[in-house]
C-alpha positions as CSV (number, residue, x, y, z in Angstrom):
1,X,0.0,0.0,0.0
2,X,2.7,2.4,0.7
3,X,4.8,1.0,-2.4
4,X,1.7,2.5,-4.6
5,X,1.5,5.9,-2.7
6,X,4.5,6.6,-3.2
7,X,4.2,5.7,-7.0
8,X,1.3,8.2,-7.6
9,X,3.2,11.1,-5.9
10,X,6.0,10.2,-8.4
11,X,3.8,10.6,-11.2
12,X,2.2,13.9,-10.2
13,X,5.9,15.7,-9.9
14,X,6.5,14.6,-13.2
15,X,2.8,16.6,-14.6
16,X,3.7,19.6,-16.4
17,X,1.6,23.3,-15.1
18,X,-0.6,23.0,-17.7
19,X,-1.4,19.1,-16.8
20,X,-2.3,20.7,-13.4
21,X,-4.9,23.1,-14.1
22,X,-6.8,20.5,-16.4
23,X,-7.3,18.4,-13.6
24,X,-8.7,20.9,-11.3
25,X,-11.6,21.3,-14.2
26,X,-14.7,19.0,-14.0
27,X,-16.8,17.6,-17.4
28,X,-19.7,19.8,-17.9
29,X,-23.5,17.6,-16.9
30,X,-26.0,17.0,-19.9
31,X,-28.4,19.6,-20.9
32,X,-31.4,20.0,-18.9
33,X,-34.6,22.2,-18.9
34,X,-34.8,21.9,-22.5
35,X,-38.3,20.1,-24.1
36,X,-40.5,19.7,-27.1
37,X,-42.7,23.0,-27.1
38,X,-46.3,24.2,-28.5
39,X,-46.9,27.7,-28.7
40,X,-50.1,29.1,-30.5
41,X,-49.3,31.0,-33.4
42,X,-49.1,35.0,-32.9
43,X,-47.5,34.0,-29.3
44,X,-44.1,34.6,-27.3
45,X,-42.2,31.7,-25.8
46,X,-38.4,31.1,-24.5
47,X,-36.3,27.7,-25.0
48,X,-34.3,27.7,-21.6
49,X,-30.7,25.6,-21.8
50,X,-28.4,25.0,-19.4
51,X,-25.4,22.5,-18.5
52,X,-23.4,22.2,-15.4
53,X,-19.6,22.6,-16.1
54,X,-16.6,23.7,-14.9
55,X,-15.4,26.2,-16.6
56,X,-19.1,27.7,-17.3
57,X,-19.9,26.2,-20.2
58,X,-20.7,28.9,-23.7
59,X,-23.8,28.3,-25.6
60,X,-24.8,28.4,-29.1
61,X,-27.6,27.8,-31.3
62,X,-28.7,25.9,-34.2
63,X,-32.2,27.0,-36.4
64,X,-34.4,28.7,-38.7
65,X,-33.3,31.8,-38.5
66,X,-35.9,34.9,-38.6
67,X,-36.0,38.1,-37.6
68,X,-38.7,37.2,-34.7
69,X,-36.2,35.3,-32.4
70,X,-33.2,36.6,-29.8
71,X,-31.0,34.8,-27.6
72,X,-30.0,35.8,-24.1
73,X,-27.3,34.4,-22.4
74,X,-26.9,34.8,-18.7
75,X,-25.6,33.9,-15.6
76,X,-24.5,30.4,-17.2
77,X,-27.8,30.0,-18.8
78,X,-28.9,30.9,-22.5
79,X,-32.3,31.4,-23.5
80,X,-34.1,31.9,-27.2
81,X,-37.3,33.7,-27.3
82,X,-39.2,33.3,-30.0
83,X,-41.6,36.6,-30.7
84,X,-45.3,36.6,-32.8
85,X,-44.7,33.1,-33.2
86,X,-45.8,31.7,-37.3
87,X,-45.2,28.6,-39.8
88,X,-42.0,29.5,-40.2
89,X,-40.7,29.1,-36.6
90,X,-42.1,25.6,-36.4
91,X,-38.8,23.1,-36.9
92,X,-35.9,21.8,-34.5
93,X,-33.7,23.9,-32.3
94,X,-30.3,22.1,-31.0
95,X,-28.6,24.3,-28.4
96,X,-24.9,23.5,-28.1
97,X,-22.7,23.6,-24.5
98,X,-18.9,23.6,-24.6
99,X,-16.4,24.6,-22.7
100,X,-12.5,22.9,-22.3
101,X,-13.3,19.8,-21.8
102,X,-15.6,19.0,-24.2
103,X,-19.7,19.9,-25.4
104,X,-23.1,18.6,-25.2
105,X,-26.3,19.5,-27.0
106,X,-29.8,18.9,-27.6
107,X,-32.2,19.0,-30.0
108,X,-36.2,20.0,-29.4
109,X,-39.1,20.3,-31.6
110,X,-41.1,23.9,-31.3
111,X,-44.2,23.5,-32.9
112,X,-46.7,26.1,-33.5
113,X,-50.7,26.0,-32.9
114,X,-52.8,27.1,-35.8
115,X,-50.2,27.8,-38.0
116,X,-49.9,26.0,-41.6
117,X,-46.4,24.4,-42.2
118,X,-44.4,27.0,-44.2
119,X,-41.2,25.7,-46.7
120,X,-39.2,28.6,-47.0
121,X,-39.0,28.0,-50.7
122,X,-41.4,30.3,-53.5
123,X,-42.6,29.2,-56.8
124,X,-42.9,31.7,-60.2
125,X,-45.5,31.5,-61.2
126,X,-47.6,29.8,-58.4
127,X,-50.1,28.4,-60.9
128,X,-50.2,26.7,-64.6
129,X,-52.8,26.3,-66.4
130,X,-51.6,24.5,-69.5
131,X,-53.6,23.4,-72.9
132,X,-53.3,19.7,-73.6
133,X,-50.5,19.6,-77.2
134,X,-50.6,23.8,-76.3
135,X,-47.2,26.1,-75.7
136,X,-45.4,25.1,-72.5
137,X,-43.8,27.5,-69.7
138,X,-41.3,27.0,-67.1
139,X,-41.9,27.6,-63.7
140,X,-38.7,28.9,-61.5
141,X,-38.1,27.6,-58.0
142,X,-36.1,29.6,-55.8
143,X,-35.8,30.3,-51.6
144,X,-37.3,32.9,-50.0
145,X,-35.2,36.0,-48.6
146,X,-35.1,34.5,-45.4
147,X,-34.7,30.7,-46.8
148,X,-31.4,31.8,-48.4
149,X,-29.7,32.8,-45.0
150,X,-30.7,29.1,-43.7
151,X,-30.0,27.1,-47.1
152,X,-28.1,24.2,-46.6
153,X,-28.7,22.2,-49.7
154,X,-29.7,22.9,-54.1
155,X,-32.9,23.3,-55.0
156,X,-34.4,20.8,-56.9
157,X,-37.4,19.6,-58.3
158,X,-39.3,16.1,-58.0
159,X,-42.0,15.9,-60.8
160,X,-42.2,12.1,-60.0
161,X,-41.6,9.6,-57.1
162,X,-38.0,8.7,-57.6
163,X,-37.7,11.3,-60.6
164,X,-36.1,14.5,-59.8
165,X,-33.8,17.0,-61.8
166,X,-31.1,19.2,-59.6
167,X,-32.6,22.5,-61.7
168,X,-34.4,25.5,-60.2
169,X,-37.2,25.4,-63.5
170,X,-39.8,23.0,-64.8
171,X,-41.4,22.6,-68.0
172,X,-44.4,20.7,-68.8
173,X,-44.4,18.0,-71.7
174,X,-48.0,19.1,-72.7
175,X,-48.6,15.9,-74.7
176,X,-48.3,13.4,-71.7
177,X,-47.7,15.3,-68.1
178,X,-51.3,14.3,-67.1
179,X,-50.2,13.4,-63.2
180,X,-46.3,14.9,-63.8
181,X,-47.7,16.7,-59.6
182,X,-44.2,19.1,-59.4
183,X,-42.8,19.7,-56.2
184,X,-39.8,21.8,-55.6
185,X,-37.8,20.7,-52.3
186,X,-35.0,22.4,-50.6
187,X,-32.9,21.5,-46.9
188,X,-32.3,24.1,-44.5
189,X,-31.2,24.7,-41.1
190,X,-33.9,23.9,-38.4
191,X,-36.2,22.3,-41.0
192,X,-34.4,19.7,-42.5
193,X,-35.9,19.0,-46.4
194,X,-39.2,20.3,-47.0
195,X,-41.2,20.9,-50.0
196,X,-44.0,23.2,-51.4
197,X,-46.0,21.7,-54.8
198,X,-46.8,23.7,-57.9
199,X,-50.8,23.9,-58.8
200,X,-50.5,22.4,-62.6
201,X,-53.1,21.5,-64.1
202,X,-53.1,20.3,-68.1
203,X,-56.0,20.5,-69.2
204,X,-58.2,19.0,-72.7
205,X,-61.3,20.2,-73.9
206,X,-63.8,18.0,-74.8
207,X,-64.4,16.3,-78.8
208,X,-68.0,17.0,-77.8
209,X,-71.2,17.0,-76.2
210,X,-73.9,15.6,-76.8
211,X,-77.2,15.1,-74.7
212,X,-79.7,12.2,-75.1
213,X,-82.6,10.0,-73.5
214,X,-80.9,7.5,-70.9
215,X,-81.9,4.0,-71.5
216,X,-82.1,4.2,-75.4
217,X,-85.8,5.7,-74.8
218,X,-87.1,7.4,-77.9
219,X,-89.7,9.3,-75.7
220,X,-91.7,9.9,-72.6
221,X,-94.8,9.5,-71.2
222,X,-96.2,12.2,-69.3
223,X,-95.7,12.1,-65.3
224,X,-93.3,9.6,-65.1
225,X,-89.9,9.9,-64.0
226,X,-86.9,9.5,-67.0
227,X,-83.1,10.2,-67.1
228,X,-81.8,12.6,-69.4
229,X,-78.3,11.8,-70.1
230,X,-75.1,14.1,-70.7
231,X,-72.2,12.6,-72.4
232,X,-68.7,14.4,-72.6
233,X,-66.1,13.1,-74.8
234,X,-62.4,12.7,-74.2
235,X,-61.9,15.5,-71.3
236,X,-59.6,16.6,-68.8
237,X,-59.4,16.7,-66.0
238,X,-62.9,15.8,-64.9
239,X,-62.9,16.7,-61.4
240,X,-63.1,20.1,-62.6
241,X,-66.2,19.4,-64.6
242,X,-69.4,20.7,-64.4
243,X,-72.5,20.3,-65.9
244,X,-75.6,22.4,-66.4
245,X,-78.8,21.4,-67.7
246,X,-81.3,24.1,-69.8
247,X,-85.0,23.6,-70.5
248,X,-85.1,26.5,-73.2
249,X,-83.1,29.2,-71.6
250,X,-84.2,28.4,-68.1
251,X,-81.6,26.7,-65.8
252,X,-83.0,23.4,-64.5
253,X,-80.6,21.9,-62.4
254,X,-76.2,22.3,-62.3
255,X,-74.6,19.1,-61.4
256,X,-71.0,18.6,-60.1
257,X,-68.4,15.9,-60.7
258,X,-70.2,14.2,-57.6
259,X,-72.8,13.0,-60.0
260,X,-70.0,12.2,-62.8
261,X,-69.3,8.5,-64.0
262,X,-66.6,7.7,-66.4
263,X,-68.4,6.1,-69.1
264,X,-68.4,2.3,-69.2
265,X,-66.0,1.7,-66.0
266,X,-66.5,-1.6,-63.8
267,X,-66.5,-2.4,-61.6
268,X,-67.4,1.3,-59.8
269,X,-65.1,1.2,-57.2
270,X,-61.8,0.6,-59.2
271,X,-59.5,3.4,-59.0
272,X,-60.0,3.5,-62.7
273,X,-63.1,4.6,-62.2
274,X,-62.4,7.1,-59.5
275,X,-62.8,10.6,-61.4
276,X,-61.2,12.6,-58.7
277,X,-58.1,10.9,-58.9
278,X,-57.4,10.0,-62.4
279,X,-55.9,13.3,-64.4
280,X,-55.9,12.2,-67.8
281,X,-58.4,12.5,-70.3
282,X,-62.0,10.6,-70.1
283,X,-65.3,9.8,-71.4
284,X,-67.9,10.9,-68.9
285,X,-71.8,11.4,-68.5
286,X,-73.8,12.9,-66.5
287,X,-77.8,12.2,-65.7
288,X,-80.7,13.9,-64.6
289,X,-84.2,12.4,-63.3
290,X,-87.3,14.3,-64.5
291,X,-90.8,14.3,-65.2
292,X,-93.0,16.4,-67.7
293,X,-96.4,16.8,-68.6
294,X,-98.0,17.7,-72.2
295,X,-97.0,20.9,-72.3
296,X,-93.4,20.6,-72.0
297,X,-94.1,18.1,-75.4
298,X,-91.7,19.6,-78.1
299,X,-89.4,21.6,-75.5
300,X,-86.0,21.6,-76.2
301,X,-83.3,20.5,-73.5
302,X,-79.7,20.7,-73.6
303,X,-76.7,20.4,-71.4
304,X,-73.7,22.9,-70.5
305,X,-70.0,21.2,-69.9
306,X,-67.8,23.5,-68.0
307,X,-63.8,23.2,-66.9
308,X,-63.9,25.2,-63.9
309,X,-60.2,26.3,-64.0
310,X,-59.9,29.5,-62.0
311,X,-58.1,32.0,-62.0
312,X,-58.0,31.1,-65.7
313,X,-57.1,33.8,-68.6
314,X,-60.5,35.6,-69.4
315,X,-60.2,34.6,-73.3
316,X,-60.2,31.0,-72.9
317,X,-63.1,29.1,-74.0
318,X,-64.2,26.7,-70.9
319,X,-67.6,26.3,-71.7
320,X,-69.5,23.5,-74.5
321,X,-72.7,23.6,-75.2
322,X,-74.8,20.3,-77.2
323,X,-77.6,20.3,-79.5
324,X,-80.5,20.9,-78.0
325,X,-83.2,17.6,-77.8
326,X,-86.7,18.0,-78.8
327,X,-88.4,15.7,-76.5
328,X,-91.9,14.3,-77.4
329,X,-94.4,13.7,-74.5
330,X,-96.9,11.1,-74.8
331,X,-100.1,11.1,-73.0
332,X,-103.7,9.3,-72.4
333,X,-106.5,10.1,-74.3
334,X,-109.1,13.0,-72.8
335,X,-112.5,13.1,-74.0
336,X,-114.1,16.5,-74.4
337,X,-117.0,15.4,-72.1
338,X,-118.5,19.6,-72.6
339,X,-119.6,18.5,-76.3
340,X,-120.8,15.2,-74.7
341,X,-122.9,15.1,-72.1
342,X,-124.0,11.9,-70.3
343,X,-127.5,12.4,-71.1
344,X,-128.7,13.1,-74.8
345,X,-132.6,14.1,-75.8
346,X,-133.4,12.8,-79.3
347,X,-136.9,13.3,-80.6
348,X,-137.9,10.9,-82.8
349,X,-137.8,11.1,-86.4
350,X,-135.4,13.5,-85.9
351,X,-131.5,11.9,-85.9
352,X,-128.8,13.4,-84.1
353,X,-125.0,13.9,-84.3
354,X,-123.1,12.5,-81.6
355,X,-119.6,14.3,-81.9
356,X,-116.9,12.6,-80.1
357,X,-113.6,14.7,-79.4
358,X,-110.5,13.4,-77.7
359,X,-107.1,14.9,-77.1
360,X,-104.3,13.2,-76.7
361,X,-100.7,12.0,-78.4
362,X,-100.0,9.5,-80.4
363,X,-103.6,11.3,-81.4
364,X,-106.4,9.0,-80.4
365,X,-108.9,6.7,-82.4
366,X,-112.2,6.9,-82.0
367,X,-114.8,4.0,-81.6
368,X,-118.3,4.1,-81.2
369,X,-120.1,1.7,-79.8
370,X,-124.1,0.7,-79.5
371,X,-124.9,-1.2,-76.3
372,X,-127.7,-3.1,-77.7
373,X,-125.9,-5.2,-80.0
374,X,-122.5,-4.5,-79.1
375,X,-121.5,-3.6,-82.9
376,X,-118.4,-1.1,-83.5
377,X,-119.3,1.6,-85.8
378,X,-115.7,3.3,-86.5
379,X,-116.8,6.7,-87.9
380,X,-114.1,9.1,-87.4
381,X,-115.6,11.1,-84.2
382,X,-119.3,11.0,-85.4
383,X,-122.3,8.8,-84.9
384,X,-125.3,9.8,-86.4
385,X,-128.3,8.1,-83.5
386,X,-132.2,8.3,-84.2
387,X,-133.0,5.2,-81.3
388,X,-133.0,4.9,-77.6
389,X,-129.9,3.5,-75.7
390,X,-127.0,3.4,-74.2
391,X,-123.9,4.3,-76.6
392,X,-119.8,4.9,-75.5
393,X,-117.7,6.3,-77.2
394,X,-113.7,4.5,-77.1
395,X,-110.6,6.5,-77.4
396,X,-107.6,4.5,-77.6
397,X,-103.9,5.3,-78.3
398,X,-100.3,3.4,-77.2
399,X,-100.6,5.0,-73.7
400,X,-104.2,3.9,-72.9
401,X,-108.0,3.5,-73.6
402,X,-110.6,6.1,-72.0
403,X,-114.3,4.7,-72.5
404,X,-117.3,8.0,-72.0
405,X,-120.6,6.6,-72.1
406,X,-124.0,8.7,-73.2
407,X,-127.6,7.6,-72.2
408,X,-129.7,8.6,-75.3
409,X,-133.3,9.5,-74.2
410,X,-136.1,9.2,-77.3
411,X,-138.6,11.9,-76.6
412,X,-142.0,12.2,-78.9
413,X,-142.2,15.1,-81.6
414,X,-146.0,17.1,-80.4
415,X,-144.5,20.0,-82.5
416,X,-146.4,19.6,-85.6
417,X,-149.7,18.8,-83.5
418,X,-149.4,22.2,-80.8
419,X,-148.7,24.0,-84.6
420,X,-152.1,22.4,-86.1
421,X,-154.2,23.3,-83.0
422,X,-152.4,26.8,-83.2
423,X,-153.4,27.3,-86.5
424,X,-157.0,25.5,-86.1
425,X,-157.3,27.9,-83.8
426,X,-156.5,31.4,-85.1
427,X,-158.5,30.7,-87.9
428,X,-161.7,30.1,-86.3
429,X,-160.8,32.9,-84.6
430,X,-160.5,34.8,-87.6
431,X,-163.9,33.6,-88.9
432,X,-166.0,35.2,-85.4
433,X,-164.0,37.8,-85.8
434,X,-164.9,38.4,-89.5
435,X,-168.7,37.5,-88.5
436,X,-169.0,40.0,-85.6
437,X,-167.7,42.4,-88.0
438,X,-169.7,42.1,-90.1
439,X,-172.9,42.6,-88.4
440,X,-171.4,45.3,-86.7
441,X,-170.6,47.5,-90.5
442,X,-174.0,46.1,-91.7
443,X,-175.7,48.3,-88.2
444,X,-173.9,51.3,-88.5
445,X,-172.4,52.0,-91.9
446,X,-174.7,50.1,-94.2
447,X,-178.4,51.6,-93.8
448,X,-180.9,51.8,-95.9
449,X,-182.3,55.3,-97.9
450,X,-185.9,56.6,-99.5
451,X,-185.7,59.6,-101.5
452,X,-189.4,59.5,-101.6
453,X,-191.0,62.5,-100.4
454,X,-187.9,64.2,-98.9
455,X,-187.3,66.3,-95.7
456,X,-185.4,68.9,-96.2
457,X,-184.0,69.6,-92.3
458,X,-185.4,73.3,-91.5
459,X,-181.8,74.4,-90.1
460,X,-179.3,72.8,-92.6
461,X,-181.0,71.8,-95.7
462,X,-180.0,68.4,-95.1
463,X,-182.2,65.5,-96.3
464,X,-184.3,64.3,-93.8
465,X,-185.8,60.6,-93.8
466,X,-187.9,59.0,-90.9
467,X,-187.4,62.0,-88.7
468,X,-183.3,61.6,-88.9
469,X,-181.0,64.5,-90.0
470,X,-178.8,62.8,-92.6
471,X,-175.4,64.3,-93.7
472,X,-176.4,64.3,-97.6
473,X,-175.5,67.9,-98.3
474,X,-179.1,69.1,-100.6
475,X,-180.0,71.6,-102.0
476,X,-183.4,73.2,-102.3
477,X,-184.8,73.6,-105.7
478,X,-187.4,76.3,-107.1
């Protein structure tokens, strides 16, 4: 035990000054009071570090740098503060103690509440909205202001998984970069690699449009319920599709690429068949369930395809219009029941028209027929009936038959007898009347005169006979 006492002691004499004063110092302690931190965006908060060491150990920092965040270092502790708090400070901070002996650090994550994730990287322009086989344009990919001062690797761009090209610009191939998706990514300090995606869109316009009766119908029948159909030809990309339907030039109903179906996909849940996520260029349709009545017969539909593509250059034609459809509406036969009552009065001897009128497309035939016999007498819309009974009339098209049934009532002619006893009447009439005449003129006008040994009257000269002063004017002779 005293051998290796002494040994030690031996060894220290030999220690040079400098040997000394290195063992006096102690190895600094990990780094505590340093976590993973939320802050809510537009907030302050402080990232406290701090290591035990002798000598006291210096601190530095590793981050995004902004211009919202200080560091304080003081009595042997350094602390960052973080001010207004956005995207950009969300990433990792590593704080860094050293001193003689040696250094320690740490690395947190800071992330911040209600804030999207921001890539220090910007895009010229944003958005491309390119023709399918039109002119192409590059987009240039470069960091921000800030993103510069924390750069740590090139720019590049990854159009493809696995496919990227070390450039800062992109071009489109317009004939085939349906789903080319561009993304430019960048590294930098605090953030590691991140990325922000170009909106690119290529885009075809349709070979047509066309609108049609669903289920190969070649018409309706009034009150029920049929599809109308909307195909679009060879388009691009049809999540941006949408279709409106015209009655004349009234808007009936606007469908979205909800109610889109690639044409003749199966099974429906493929991917293939999944317009949202396919970006090439498709056959679709598009359907509508209505019902008309008789006078909507002859109205003309048609159906609107429309890219919605904005912001979009105001010259560009997004917007295809089909033929319009003249749709014929079939409905039952009516009978015009005002022109034929139920009940009929027919005097007999006299025939009367029966007149039959029925409206209704295809356009009715009409059918008459006598209850007595049951015999069909097919004579347009007119029966001529001069007997009692019980007669219906039948019109029948492809849609259905509508039977109207009329009671004729026979009722006896007493005209010609009430005009014989009229004019039986007025003339024996006229003969008392005649006769009492008669006898009356024969009393007072028709007397008879004597000029036999006249009167003359003493106070006008007249001639007087029996005593009576009669107006013959007379004159006295000498």
């Amino acid at each position: 035990m005293q051998g290796s006492t002494r040994s030690q002691l031996q060894t220290v004499c030999h220690l040079s000054t400098s040997q000394l004063i290195l063992l006096s110092y102690t190895h600094q302690s990990q780094i505590v009071e340093l976590e993973d931190s939320e802050v809510n965006v537009g907030s302050t908060i402080s990232l406290k570090c701090f290591s035990r060491g002798n000598p006291r150990p210096r601190y530095s920092w590793n981050y995004y740098r902004t211009h919202k965040v200080t560091v304080e270092n003081e009595d042997g502790v350094s602390l960052l503060i973080i001010h207004n708090a956005t995207g950009y400070n969300t990433g990792f901070y590593t704080c860094q103690a050293s001193n003689v002996i040696g250094n320690v650090s740490k690395t947190v994550r800071v992330t911040v509440k209600g804030a999207t994730q921001s890539c220090p990287i910007e895009i010229n322009p944003e958005r491309m909205v390119i023709k399918y086989q039109g002119k192409s344009q590059n987009a240039i990919c470069k960091p921000t202001l800030e993103g510069s001062a924390n750069q740590e690797g090139a720019i590049s761009w990854q159009v493809q998984q696995g496919i990227k090209t070390n450039s800062t610009s992109w071009s489109a191939d317009t004939n085939k970069d349906w789903d080319a998706r561009p993304v430019c990514m960048g590294t930098f300090k605090g953030k590691g690699t991140c990325q922000k995606h170009l909106d690119f869109t290529l885009y075809k316009t349709p070979d047509s449009v066309s609108i049609r009766l669903a289920g190969n119908l070649s018409s309706v029948v009034e009150e029920s319920e049929f599809q109308l159909q909307c195909d679009i030809i060879n388009v691009a990309p049809a999540r941006n599709l949408t279709v409106l339907w015209y009655k004349g030039n009234e808007t009936i109903k606007s469908n979205t690429n909800d109610s889109l179906q690639v044409t003749g996909c199966l099974p429906k849940h493929s991917r293939d068949c999944d317009i949202n996520a396919i970006r090439s260029a498709l056959n679709v349709s598009s359907t509508i369930s209505i019902k008309l009545n008789r006078e909507h017969s002859g109205a003309e539909f048609r159906c609107m395809a429309k890219l919605d593509l904005e912001p979009t250059e105001p010259q560009l034609q997004l917007e295809w219009t089909s033929s319009p459809l003249n749709i014929t509406v079939y409905y039952k036969p009516s009978i015009n029941t005002t022109k034929l009552p139920k009940t009929i009065p027919v005097f007999r001897g006299y025939p009367e028209d029966l007149i039959c009128e029925a409206d209704g497309y295809p356009p009715p035939k009409i059918e008459w027929l006598y209850s007595s016999d049951n015999g069909h007498y097919v004579s347009g819309n007119m029966l001529t009936v001069s007997e009692a009974g019980f007669y219906r009339c039948k019109a029948t098209n492809d849609i259905d038959i509508i039977i109207h049934e009329v009671e004729v009532i026979l009722k006896e002619d007493y005209l010609p007898l009430i005009a014989g006893f009229v004019a039986v009447t007025v003339v024996a009439i006229s003969i008392i009347f005649l006769f009492i005449y008669s006898i009356y003129y024969k009393n007072t006008r028709m007397r008879r005169y004597s000029l036999k040994n006249p009167k003359l009257s003493t106070h006008n000269g007249n001639v007087a006979h029996n005593g009576l002063d009669l107006q013959f004017p007379m004159t006295k002779l000498s």
